[in-house]
C-alpha positions, 0 to 999 in steps of 0.5 A: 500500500506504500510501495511507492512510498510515504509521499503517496498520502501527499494530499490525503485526508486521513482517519485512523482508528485503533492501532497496535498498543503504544504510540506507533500510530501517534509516530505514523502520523507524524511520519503522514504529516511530514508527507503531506497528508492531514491525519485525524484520530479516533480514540475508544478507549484511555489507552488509545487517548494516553498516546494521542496526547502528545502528538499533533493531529488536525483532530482528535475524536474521543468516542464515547458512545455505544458500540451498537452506534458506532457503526452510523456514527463512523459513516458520518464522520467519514463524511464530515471530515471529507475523509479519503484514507482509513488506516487501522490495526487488526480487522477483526476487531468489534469495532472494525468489523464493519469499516471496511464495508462502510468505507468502501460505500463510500468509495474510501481505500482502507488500509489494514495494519497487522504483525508481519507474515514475516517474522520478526523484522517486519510489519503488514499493511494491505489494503482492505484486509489481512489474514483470511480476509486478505485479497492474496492469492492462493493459486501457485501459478500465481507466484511462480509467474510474478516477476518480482525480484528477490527480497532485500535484506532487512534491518534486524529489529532484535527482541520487543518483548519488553517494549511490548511489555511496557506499552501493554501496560501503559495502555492498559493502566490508562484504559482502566483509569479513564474507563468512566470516560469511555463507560460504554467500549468493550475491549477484545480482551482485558482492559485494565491495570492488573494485566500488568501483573500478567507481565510480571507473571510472563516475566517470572515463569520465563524464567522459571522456564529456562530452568526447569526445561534446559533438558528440552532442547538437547533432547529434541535436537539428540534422541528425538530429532526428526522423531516429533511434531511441533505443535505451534499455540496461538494467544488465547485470546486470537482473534484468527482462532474463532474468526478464521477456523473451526475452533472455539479456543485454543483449548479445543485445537488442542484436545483435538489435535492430541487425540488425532496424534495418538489414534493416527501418528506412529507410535516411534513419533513424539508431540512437542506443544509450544506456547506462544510467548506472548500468552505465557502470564495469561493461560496455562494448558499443563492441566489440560494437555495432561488429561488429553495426554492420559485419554489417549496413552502418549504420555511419554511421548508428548512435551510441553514447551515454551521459549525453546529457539523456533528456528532450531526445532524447525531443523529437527521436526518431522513436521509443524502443525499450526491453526493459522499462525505466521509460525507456519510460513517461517517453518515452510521457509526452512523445508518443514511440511506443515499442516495448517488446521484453518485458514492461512494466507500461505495454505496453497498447493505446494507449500502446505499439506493439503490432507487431513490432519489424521493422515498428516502424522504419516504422510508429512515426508511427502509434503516437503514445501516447494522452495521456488514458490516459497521464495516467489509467494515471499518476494511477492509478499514483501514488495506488496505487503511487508515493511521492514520495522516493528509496532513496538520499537524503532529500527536505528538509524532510521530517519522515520518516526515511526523507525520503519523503513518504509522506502529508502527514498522517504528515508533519504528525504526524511534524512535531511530535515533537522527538527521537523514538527507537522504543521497541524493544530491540535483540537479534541472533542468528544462524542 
């Protein structure tokens, strides 16, 4: 959406609803701004007003209505404001589930901001919609016919956790303190300071994490490699789990998947469960998976893991098992035959397996991923999609506000500008 670079918005007259926890859409818009473009702000929530403060946008809106009526009052605003760009983090969320629709009502391009199908040095922004609801195509021939060129190499971004952290809680403080303005927004998941204290929790169970599993990985790179399954967990709280597959929960994902390894998988293979390391204070599935364990006899043969490297264990799995998260893609990229269990960008002929998860156990050998059309869908997905940066933290010596490396001509011309502030005026108001 910004191939062409930031100077594309020069005119624009923008809206951007919720973004990623922290001030990446505050620095956004400073960076929109320094383009040209007219940047205005919805805020739901205290947490999305405490990193607006600060920032100069030609108007910031405080919603405080119901949720029932934002959808009309959203269509009208887009009027009101003459509004030509909507810009907004994740379209799953209740109040981003109709603004896609509403705007292209009203002939307004939208575009939609998500982690990066590239893990970790990226950032996704596609028009209309990501994930399941991208317009990307699912055909090899596709990809295998586009002409673009290899990806170029990316600045590292190195580890977020603890700025994720650290804007996680300050969102979430705010948003508890200030929930008297905002009474009527309901969050996707908790809004408040004591999830504060889940990142303490994440902090101390990594912790006691590195002691208490330092056996795990000599012996799934010794005794058992090439001998298990990795099984990839998503958040609990996931939007793409109940939106974009079968599952209710990652609970169900997981009985079901233990029952299909034990009644399916060879009985020399073992089962390897990976946390997500984002969900690591919130949930814990050691019950859970120790009864579907005794259900199905495999006691043995099944681990439960959390912070063991990614890349290391795609080296030494028979294959990787996922609902639809982006872990997939990186262990396609390494050569490991996967099976995604919903809907994925990268689910195609030629990169994943194709079959039922009860045969994948057995056949996975046969579907090692095609790495001419990894490296085409990748290509592909890097020149349209993908931008070198993080939501959380910015990449060094780039000019940017935000720290991403939009395009290395914004970034020269971005370079030599000395103090630069937007020349926009400040007004809030609520509705």
């Amino acid at each position: 959406m910004i191939s062409r670079g930031l100077k594309e918005f020069r005119g624009k007259r923008i809206l951007m609803l919720q973004g990623p926890v922290g001030p990446f859409f505050a620095r956004l818009a400073s960076d929109l701004a320094w383009a040209g473009a007219l940047v205005f702000k919805v805020n739901f929530n205290g947490g999305d007003w405490i990193f607006s403060v600060f920032r100069e946008y030609a108007g910031v809106i405080n919603y405080r209505g119901s949720m029932a009526e934002w959808p009309d009052f959203y269509a009208d605003l887009l009027v009101r404001l003459n509004i030509d760009t909507v810009l907004l983090f994740g379209d799953c969320r209740p109040i981003h589930a109709q603004v896609v629709q509403i705007a292209h009502a009203q002939k307004l391009e939208v575009g939609v901001f998500e982690e990066g199908y590239l893990r970790p040095d990226y950032i996704t922004l596609e028009r209309d919609g990501v994930n399941n609801h991208s317009s990307l195509s699912t055909d090899p021939s596709y990809y295998l016919n586009s002409p673009f060129d290899a990806a170029p190499p990316t600045r590292p971004v190195g580890s977020t956790f603890g700025m994720a952290a650290l804007w996680g809680m300050v969102h979430n403080a705010a948003g508890s303190v200030f929930k008297p303005w905002f009474w009527h927004y309901r969050h996707h998941r908790s809004l408040s300071w004591l999830d504060g204290l889940y990142w303490i929790r994440s902090y101390i169970r990594k912790k006691h994490y590195a002691v208490t599993e330092q056996h795990a990985m000599p012996l799934l790179t010794g005794a058992h490699s090439g001998k298990f399954f990795l099984v990839a967990l998503q958040t609990n709280a996931d939007a793409q789990i109940k939106i974009h597959s079968k599952f209710e929960s990652v609970g169900q994902f997981i009985e079901e998947t233990i029952a299909s390894f034990g009644q399916h998988a060879p009985a020399n293979m073992h089962l390897v469960i990976k946390h997500h390391p984002l969900d690591r204070g919130y949930t814990d599935y050691t019950a859970l998976i120790a009864r579907c364990v005794a259900e199905q006899r495999i006691g043995y043969r099944c681990h439960y893991i959390h912070d063991q490297h990614l890349p290391t264990l795609f080296k030494h799995a028979r294959g990787v098992v996922v609902v639809n998260s982006t872990v997939g893609l990186s262990a396609v990229g390494e050569g490991v035959p996967v099976k995604v269990c919903g809907e994925a960008i990268y689910h195609m002929r030629g990169l994943t397996f194709q079959g039922p998860l009860d045969e994948f156990w057995r056949q996975a050998r046969l579907a090692v991923p095609n790495p001419k059309l990894y490296q085409a869908f990748k290509n592909y997905l890097v020149a349209r999609t993908q931008h070198n940066g993080s939501f959380y933290k910015r990449l060094p010596e780039v000019a940017h506000f935000t720290g991403v490396a939009w395009t290395d001509r914004d970034e020269r011309a971005q370079r030599n500008l000395i103090n630069f502030v937007p020349k926009t005026r400040k007004r809030s108001r609520a509705a």
